[in-house]
N, C-alpha and C positions, 0 to 999 in steps of 0.2 A: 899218586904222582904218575902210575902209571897210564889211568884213562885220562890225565891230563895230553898229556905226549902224543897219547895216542888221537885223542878229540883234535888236539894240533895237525897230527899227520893225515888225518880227513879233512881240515879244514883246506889245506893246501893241497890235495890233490883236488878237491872239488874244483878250490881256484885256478888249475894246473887247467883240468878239463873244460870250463866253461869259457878260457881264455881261448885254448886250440879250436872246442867249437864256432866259436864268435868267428876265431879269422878261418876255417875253413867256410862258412857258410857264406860270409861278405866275399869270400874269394868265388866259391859258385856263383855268386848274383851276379857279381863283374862279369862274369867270364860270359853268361849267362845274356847279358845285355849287350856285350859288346858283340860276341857272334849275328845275335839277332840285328842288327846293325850295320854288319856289313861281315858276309859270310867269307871262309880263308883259300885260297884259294887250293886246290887238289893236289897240286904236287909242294909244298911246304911242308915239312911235319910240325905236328900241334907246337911243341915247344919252339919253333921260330915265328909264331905269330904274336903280333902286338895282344892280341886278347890272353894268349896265357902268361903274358909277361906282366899287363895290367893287371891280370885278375892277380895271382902272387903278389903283387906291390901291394893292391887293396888288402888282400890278408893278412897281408905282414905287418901294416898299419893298423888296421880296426885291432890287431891282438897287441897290438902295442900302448893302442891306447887303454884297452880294457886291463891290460898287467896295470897299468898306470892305474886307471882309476879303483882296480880291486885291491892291488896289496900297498898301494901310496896312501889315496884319496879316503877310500871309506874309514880304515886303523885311523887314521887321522882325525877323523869325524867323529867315529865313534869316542873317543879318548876325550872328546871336544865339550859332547853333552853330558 
């Protein structure tokens, strides 16, 4: 009972981590293309420009939708076949 709980509590931090991964990286790309794009001007500091406020929104989505599709969609699937 007990490496059950515990296979449990690995499976959800794995899920924990690959969720934060996903949306920090999509958050990089953003931020990443949008600089390339049209550079911020020198006296703004980073947090008032449109690119890190885009990149954060894109983050906060991609990890939204990976929580959705790891702990919704796959349980579901799996259960299904």
């Amino acid at each position: 009972m007990v490496e059950i709980e515990q296979a449990q509590r690995d499976r959800n931090l794995n899920t924990s981590i690959a969720i934060v991964g996903i949306g920090l990286a999509t958050s990089q790309i953003a931020s990443s293309v949008i600089v390339a794009q049209q550079t911020p001007p020198k006296d703004i500091p980073f947090y008032q420009t449109q690119a890190f406020w885009c990149s954060i929104g894109t983050g906060a989505i991609a990890s939204l939708v990976f929580w959705i599709i790891l702990t919704k969609i796959l349980p579901w699937l799996r259960h299904e076949i």
